[in-house]
LOZAMI-379542 format. One record per residue (C-alpha): z, x, y; residue in one letter. Coordinates in steps of 0.05 Angstrom, whole numbers, plus 32768, in hexadecimal, padded with zeros to 4 digits. Each point is the difference from the previous one (the first is absolute). Example, Ala and Ser with C-alpha at 12.3 -4.5 7.8 and 13.67 -1.06 7.14 Angstrom:
2
809C80F67FA6A7FF3801B8045S
END
This chain:
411
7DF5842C8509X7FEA7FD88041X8028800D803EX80147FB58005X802480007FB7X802F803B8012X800F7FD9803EX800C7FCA7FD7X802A801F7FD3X8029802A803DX800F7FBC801DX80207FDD7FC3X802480427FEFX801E7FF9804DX80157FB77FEFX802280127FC5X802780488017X80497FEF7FF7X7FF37FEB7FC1X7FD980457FE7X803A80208023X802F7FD87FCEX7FD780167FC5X800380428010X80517FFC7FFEX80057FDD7FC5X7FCF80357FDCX802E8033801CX803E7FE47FE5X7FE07FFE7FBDX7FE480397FF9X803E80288018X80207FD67FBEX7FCF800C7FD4X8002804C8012X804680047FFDX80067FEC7FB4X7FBF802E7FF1X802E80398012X80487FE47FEAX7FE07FF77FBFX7FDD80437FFEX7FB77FEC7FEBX7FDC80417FEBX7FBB800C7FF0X80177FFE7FB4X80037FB98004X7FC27FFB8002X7FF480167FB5X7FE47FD07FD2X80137FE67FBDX7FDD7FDF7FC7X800A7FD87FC5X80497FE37FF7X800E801C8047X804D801C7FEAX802180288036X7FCE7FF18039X801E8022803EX7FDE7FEF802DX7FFB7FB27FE4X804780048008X800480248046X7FCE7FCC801EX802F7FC17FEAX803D8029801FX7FD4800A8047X7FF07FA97FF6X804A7FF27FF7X800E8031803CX7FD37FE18035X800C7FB07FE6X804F80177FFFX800A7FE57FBAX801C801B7FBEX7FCD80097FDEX7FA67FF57FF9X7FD17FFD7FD2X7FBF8017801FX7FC17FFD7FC6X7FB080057FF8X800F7FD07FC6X80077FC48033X7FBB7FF18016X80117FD18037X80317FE7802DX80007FBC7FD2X800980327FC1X804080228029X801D7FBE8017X7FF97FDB7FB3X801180377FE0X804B7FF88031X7FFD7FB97FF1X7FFC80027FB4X8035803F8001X80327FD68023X7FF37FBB7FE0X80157FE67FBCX7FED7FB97FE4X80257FCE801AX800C80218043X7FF07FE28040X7FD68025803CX7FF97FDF8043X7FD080138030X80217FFA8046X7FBE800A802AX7FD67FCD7FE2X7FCA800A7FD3X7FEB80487FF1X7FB4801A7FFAX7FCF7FE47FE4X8001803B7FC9X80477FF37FEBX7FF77FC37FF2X7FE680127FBEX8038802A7FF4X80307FC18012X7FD27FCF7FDBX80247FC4802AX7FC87FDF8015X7FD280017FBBX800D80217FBCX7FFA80497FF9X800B801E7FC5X802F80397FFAX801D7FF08048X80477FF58017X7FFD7FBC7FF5X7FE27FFD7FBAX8046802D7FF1X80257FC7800FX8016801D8043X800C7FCA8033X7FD77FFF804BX80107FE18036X7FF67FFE8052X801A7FFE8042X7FCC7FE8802DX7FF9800F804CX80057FDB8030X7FC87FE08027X8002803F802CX7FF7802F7FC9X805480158000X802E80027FD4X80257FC37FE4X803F80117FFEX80237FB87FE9X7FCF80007FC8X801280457FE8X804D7FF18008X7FEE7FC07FD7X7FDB802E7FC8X802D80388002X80397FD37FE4X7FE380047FBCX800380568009X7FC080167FEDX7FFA803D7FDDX7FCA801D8031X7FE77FEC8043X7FC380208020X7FE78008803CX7FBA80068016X80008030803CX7FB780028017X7FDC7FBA8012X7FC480147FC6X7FC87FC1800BX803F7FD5800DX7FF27FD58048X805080188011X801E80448026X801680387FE2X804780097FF9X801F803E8029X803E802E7FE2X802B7FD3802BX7FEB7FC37FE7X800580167FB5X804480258015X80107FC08016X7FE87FD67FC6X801F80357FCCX80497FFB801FX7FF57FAA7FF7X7FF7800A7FB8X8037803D7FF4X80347FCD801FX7FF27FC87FD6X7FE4801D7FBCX801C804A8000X7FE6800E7FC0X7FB87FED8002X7FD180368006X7FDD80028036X7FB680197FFEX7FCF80128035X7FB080038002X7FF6803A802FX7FB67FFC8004X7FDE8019803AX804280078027X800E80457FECX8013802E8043X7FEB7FC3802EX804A8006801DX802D80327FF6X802B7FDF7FD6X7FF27FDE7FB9X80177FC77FD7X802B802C7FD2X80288020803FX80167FB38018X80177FEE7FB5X7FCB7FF67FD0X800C80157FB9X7FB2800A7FE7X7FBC80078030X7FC280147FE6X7FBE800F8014X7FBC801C7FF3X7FEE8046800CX7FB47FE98012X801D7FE98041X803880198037X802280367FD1X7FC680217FE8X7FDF80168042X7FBA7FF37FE3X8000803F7FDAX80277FE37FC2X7FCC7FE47FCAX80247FD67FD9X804D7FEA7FF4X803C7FD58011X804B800B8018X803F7FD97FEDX8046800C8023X80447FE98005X8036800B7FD0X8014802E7FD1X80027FC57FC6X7FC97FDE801BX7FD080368005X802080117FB6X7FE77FC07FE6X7FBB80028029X7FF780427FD1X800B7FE77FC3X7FD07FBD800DX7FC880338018X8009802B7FCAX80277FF17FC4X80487FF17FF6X801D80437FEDX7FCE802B8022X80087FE78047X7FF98032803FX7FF3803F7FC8X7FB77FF87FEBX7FBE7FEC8028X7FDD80418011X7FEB800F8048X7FBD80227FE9X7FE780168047X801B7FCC8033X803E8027801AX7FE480208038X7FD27FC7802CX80497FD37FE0X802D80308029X7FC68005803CX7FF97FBA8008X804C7FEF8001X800480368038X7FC37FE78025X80117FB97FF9X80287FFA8046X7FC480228025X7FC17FD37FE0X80327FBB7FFEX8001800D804EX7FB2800D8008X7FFB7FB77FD9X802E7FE7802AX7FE28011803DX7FC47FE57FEDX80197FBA7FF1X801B80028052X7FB48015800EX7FE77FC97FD0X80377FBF801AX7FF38016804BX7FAE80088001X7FF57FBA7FCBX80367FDA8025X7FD7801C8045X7FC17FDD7FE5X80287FC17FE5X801680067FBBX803C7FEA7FEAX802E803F7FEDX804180037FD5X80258028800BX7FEB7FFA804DX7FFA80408027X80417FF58020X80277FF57FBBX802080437FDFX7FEC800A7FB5X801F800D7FB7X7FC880007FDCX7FAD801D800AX7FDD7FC17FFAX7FDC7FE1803AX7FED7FB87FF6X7FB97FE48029X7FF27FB67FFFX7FB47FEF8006X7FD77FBE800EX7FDE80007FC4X7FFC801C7FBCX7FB6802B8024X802B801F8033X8030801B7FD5X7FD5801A7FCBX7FD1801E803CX803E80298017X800E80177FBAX7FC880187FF1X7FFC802B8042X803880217FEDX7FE9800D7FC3X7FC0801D8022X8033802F802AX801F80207FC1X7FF480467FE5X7FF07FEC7FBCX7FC57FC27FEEX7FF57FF2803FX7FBD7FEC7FE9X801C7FC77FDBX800C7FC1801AX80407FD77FE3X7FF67FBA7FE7X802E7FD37FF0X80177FF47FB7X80327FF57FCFX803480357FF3X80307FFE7FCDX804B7FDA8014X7FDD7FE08036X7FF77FB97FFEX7FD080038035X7FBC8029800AX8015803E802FX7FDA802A8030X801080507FF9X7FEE8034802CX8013803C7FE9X7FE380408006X8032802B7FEFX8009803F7FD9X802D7FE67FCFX7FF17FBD7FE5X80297FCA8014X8029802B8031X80237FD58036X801480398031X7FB6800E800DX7FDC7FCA8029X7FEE7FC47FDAX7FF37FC28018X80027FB77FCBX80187FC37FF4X7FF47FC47FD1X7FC97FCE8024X80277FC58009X80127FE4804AX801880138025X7FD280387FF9X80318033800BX7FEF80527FF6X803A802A7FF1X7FF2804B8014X802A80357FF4X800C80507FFFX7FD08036801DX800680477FF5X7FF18019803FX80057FD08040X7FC080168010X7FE27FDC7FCBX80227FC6800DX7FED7FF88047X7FB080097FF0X80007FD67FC2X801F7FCB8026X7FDB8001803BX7FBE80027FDFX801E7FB77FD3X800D7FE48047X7FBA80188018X7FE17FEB7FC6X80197FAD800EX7FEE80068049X7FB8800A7FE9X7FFE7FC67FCBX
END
């Protein structure tokens, strides 16, 4: 590495110190949590054992959901290989919760592109909520990308059965919404609809800040064990968690009615499932710190950043805005050349299924399609705008993204 790229890199990191200082608190405080339940709940190497089959009387199946409902401080988790994606975890809620007839309204606008397929609002989609006859609707935001909270009084008069809440931005051109803001939003709808359930996408958010949606009131979150919980170590798998009848009914829709939480065998995912959980607050700061480096050295050279380098974060994703649709497939693809796997291949854009338009992914990651590694894509549309998130090691982060910058100072 040249001389002038580490003093590069030293400057930014000077620029940006408090807030590595921050990080480092917050992983503390997490991990100190997440430890604490590893050892209230007595985890023991015999958890570890695998199961086949039917997977009856799975220990350690059953120990890991007890460790999730420890750390999210709820009654109860289902934790599962059998969800392949975040989408899978968050329809599979949806679906559990929902009966024809019902109504869900979506208080943060509209979710990501890959629910919408799940929803089926905007076309027909067969076998989604809305071909079950269960009714959509949403609160938009506000010019300024908050909440609109005379809309959702105005829509909450009809109590909804569900409401969800979209914590991370996805390819959305709005903020994320912090644990006070959704703490916020959650007591709004408790006071005037106390019995609507109340349902939270925790994407990308998990261990951001040190508290989560279920410890300011939600009743359901759910997530994807590809990203924040799984440290990058997890291969597959999804996490619902909230309460006890919730997570009762999640079972049964994932499963079969009758069988719920008892079957689904853990074959041999216990161990990187229990190593990733108690990783996650360590590797979620390392992406984290990374997406300082990334906000402070683009905004340096004249990109426009969101979240800026002086805003705090809930959630991993770093959003660049480009000039052109060159520029930010240029900077994609130098990431990609900065990965540890196919670096030798060189993204194009392309269609990618629940997208409506073509998307540019960089992603050389171990596991494929895992957001807590880096990854940088987007959907080419204008404004042109390159969501990066997650990094393993900070290291990485800072010479991937230094090369991308590099890389469009030479075009």
């Amino acid at each position: 590495m040249k001389e002038e790229t580490l003093t590069l890199m030293n400057d930014i990191e000077n620029k940006i110190i408090d807030h590595l200082q921050d990080v480092r608190n917050i992983v503390t405080w997490n991990q100190e949590k997440v430890l604490a339940a590893f050892r209230y709940l007595r985890v023991g190497d015999v958890h570890f054992n695998p199961t086949t089959g039917y997977g009856y009387d799975d220990l350690g199946r059953e120990k890991l959901e007890e460790l999730y409902a420890a750390i999210f401080h709820t009654e109860d988790a289902l934790v599962r290989q059998q969800m392949v994606s975040g989408t899978h975890a968050i329809s599979t809620a949806l679906f559990a919760i929902l009966r024809p007839g019902d109504t869900i309204l979506s208080l943060t606008g509209n979710p990501y592109d890959t629910l919408e397929g799940v929803i089926g609002a905007s076309k027909p989609v067969d076998g989604s909520l809305t071909d079950y006859g269960i009714l959509y609707q949403v609160a938009g935001l506000l010019p300024n990308g908050s909440i609109n909270y005379s809309l959702i009084e105005e829509q909450l008069k009809n109590k909804p059965k569900a409401v969800m809440i979209q914590r991370s931005r996805g390819y959305a051109d709005r903020p994320s919404f912090h644990i006070e803001e959704i703490k916020t939003l959650i007591q709004f709808v408790k006071e005037r609809s106390p019995e609507t359930i109340i349902f939270v996408d925790n994407c990308y958010g998990e261990f951001v800040e040190t508290q989560e949606p279920t410890d300011v009131g939600a009743d359901l979150i759910a997530g994807s064990l590809i990203k924040n919980p799984g440290a990058g170590i997890v291969k597959t798998g999804g996490y619902i968690a909230g309460k006890k009848y919730l997570i009762e009914k999640c079972a049964n829709r994932l499963t079969a009615p009758g069988l719920g939480k008892e079957t689904g065998a853990s074959l041999n995912s216990l161990q990187e499932m229990f190593q990733g959980i108690f990783l996650a607050p360590h590797t979620v700061g390392e992406a984290l710190k990374g997406a300082y480096f990334t906000a402070q050295l683009l905004s340096d050279h004249g990109y426009k950043t969101t979240p800026s380098v002086k805003e705090t974060r809930t959630d991993l994703i770093q959003s660049i805005t480009f000039d052109d649709k060159e520029a930010m497939v240029a900077f994609a693809q130098m990431i990609q050349q900065n990965s540890p796997i196919n670096a030798y291949v060189s993204p194009q854009p392309s269609y990618m299924p629940g997208y409506e338009h073509d998307v540019i992914m960089a992603a050389g990651t171990f596991i494929q399609g895992a957001s807590l590694e880096l990854t940088a894509d987007g959907p080419i549309r204008p404004p042109y705008t390159l969501f990066v998130q997650g990094g393993l090691t900070y290291e990485h982060v800072k010479i991937a993204i230094v090369q991308g910058i590099q890389a469009l100072q030479q075009k």
